[in-house]
C-alpha positions in Angstrom: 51.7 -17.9 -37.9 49.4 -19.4 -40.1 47.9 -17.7 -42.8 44.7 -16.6 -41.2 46.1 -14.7 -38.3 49.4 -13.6 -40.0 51.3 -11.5 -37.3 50.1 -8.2 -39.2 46.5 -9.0 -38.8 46.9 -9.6 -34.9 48.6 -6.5 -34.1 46.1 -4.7 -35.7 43.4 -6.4 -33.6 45.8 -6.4 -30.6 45.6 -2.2 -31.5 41.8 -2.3 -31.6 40.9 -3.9 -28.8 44.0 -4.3 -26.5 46.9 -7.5 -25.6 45.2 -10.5 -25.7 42.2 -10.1 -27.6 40.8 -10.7 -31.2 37.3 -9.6 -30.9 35.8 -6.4 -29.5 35.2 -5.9 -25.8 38.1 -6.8 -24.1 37.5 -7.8 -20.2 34.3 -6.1 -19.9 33.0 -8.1 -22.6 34.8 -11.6 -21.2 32.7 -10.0 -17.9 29.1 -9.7 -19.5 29.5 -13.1 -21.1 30.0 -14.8 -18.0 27.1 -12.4 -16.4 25.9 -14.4 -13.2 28.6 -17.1 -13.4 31.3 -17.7 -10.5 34.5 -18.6 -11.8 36.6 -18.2 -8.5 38.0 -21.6 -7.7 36.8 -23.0 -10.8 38.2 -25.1 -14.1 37.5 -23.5 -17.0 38.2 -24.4 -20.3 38.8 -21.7 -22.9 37.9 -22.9 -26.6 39.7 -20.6 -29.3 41.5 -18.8 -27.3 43.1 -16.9 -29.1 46.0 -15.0 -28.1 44.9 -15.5 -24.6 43.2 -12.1 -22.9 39.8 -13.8 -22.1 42.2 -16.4 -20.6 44.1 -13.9 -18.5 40.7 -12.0 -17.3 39.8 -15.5 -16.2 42.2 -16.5 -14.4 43.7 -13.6 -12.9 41.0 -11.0 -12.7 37.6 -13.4 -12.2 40.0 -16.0 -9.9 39.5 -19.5 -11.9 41.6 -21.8 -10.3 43.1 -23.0 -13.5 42.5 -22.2 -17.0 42.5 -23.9 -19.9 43.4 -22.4 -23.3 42.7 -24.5 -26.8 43.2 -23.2 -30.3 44.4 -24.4 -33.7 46.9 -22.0 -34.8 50.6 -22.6 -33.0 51.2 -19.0 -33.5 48.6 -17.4 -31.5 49.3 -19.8 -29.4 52.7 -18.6 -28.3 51.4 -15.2 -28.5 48.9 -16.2 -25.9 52.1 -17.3 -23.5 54.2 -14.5 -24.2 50.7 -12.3 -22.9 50.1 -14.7 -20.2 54.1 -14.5 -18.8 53.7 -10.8 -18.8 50.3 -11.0 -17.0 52.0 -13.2 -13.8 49.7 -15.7 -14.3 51.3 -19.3 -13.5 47.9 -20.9 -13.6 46.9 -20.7 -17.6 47.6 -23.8 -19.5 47.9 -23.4 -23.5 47.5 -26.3 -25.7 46.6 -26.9 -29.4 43.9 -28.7 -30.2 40.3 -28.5 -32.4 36.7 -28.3 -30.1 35.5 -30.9 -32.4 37.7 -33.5 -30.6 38.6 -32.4 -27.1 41.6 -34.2 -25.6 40.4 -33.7 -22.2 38.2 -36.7 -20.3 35.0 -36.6 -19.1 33.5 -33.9 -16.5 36.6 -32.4 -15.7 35.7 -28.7 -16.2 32.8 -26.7 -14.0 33.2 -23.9 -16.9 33.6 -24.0 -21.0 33.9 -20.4 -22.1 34.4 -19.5 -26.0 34.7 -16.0 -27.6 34.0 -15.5 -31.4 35.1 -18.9 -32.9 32.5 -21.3 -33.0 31.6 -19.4 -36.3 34.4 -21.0 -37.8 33.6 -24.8 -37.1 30.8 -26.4 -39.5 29.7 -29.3 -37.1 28.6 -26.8 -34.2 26.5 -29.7 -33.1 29.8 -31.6 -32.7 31.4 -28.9 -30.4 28.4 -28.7 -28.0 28.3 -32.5 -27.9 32.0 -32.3 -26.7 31.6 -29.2 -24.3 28.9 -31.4 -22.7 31.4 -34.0 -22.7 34.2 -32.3 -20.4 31.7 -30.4 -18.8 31.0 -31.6 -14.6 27.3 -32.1 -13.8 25.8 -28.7 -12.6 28.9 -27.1 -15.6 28.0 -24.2 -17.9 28.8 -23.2 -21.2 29.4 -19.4 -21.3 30.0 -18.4 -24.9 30.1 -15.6 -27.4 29.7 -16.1 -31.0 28.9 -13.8 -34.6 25.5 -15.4 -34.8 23.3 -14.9 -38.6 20.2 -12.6 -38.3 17.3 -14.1 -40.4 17.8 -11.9 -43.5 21.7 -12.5 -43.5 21.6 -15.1 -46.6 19.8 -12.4 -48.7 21.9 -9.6 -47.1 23.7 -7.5 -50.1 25.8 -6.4 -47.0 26.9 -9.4 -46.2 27.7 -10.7 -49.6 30.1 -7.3 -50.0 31.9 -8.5 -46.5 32.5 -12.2 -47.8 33.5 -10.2 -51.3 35.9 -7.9 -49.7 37.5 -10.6 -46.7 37.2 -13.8 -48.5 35.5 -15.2 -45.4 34.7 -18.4 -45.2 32.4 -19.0 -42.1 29.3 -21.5 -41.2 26.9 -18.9 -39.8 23.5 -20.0 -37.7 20.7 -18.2 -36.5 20.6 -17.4 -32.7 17.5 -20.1 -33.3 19.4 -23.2 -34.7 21.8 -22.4 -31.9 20.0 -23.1 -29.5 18.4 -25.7 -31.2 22.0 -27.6 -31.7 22.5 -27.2 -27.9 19.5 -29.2 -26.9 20.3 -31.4 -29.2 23.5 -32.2 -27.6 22.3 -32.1 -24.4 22.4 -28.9 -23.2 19.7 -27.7 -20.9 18.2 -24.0 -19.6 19.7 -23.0 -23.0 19.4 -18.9 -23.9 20.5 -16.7 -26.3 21.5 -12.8 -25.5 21.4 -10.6 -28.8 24.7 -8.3 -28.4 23.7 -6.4 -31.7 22.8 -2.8 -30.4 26.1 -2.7 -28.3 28.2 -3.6 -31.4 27.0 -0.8 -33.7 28.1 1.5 -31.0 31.0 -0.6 -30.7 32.0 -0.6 -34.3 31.4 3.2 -34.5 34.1 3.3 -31.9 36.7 1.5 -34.0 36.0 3.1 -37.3 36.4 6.5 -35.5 39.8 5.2 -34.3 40.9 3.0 -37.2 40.4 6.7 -39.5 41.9 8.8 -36.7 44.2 8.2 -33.9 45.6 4.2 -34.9 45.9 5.3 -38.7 50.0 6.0 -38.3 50.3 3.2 -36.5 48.3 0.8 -38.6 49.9 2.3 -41.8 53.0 1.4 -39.9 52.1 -2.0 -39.9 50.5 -2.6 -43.7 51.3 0.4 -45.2 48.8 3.1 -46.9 47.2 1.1 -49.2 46.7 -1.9 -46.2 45.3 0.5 -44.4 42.5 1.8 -46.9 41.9 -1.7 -48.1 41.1 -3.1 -43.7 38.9 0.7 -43.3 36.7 -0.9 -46.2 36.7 -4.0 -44.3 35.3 -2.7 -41.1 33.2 -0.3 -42.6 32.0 -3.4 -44.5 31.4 -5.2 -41.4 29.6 -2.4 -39.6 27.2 -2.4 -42.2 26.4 -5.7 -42.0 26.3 -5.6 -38.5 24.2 -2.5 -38.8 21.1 -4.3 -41.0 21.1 -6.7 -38.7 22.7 -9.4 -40.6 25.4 -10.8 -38.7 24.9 -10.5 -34.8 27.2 -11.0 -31.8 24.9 -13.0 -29.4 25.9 -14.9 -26.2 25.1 -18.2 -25.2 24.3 -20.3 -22.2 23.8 -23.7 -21.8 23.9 -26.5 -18.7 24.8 -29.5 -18.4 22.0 -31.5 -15.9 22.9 -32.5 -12.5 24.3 -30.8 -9.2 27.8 -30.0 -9.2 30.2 -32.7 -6.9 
C-alpha cells in the first residue's frame, strides 16, 4: 500500500467509521449525499473510492445497477474487493485510475458520486470537466468534499493540522467550487455546508479514539502512535471547529433529459 494509506492508517479509519470507509459517516452519510437522487437501476461511477463502502451502499443497499469504483492507490484498491466479496456484491467494478483523465467514453454514467477526495487533486476544474464528460444528459454529480472556510488561509488551527499531518492538500472555498463547476459545464450547481454535523461528529470519535478503540488502536501503532493520531484529530476538530476546513456536499447537472 502506498505510503499515504499504509495498512496501519486504514485500519484505524476502518475502526472509526466501519469496513469500507475512510471518512466519517459511513452509509448514512453515502445517503444524505445523494439526498433526492435515485440510484436504483442506475450507472454510477465512484471517484476515489477508496476501500469501497460508499461503493457497496451503492450498489447493494441504494440498488445501482452497476458501480464503478476508481482510485489511485492499488492497495486500497484490493481492500475495496476483498470488502466488496464479503458484501455479495457481483455488480462493483474496481479499477485504478486518476479523475483527471477518466478512461471511460462519453455519457456512459447517469451518476458520478465522490466522497472526500477531490481535496487532493489541484486541477478541480479538470475533474468536473471530466465528470461532465462520462456524465449522460439529465446525469448528476453527487459529491462530498473537505471544502476551506474563508478564514482557513489565516487559520492558526489549520497551520498546526498541516504542522502535525504533513498534509499536502489544494483546498477551495465552497464559492470557487461552485464556481469551477460552471465553468466546466455544470448546471443547477449547490453547495450543502456539513460543518455543524462534523463537530458533533468529531466529538464522537475523539470520545472513542481516548476511550473504547484505545487497546485496539495501541494494538495497531503502539502507545506512542496512539498519542501522536489523538493530537491529530484533536487537531483536526479544532480546525473544523473555527470553521476553517468544512465538509460540504456538492451537486451539479449536466443539461439535457436523460435517454
Amino acid at each position: 500500500m502506498s505510503s499515504e494509506y499504509p495498512d496501519n492508517f486504514v485500519d484505524r479509519l476502518e475502526l472509526l467509521w466501519g469496513p469500507g470507509f475512510l471518512s466519517a459517516g459511513g452509509p448514512a452519510e453515502v445517503r444524505e449525499i445523494l439526498a433526492g437522487v435515485d440510484v436504483s437501476g442506475k450507472s454510477v461511477l465512484d471517484i476515489g473510492c477508496g476501500t469501497g463502502g460508499p461503493a457497496i451502499v451503492l450498489a447493494r443497499d441504494l440498488g445501482a445497477a452497476t458501480v464503478t469504483g476508481i482510485d489511485l492507490d492499488e492497495g486500497l484498491l484490493s481492500r475495496a474487493g476483498r470488502h466488496a466479496t464479503m458484501a455479495g456484491t457481483d455488480n462493483i467494478a474496481f479499477r485504478q485510475g486518476g479523475a483527471e483523465r477518466l478512461d471511460f467514453a462519453d455519457d456512459i454514467f447517469d451518476v458520478v458520486f465522490s466522497k472526500e477526495a477531490i481535496i487532493q487533486i489541484a486541477d478541480k476544474r479538470q475533474v468536473f470537466r471530466e465528470a461532465l464528460r462520462v456524465l449522460r444528459p439529465g446525469g448528476v454529480l453527487a459529491a462530498s468534499d473537505w471544502l476551506g472556510g474563508e478564514n482557513w488561509a489565516h487559520s492558526a488551527e489549520w497551520r498546526t493540522f498541516c504542522d502535525l499531518t504533513g498534509w499536502t492538500s489544494h483546498l477551495a472555498t465552497a464559492d470557487e467550487m461552485l464556481q469551477l463547476m460552471e465553468a466546466a459545464g455544470f448546471v443547477r450547481v449547490a453547495a450543502r455546508d456539513r460543518n455543524a454535523w462534523y463537530v458533533g461528529e468529531k466529538k464522537r470519535e475523539l470520545a472513542l479514539i481516548e476511550g473504547p478503540l484505545r487497546e485496539k488502536i495501541t494494538a495497531i501503532v503502539g502507545e506512542e502512535g496512539h498519542t501522536r493520531w489523538l493530537a491529530v484529530n484533536h487537531a483536526n476538530f479544532a480546525t473544523v471547529a473555527v470553521g476553517a476546513l468544512r465538509p460540504t456536499h456538492l451537486r451539479g447537472h449536466k443539461a439535457g433529459r436523460p435517454s
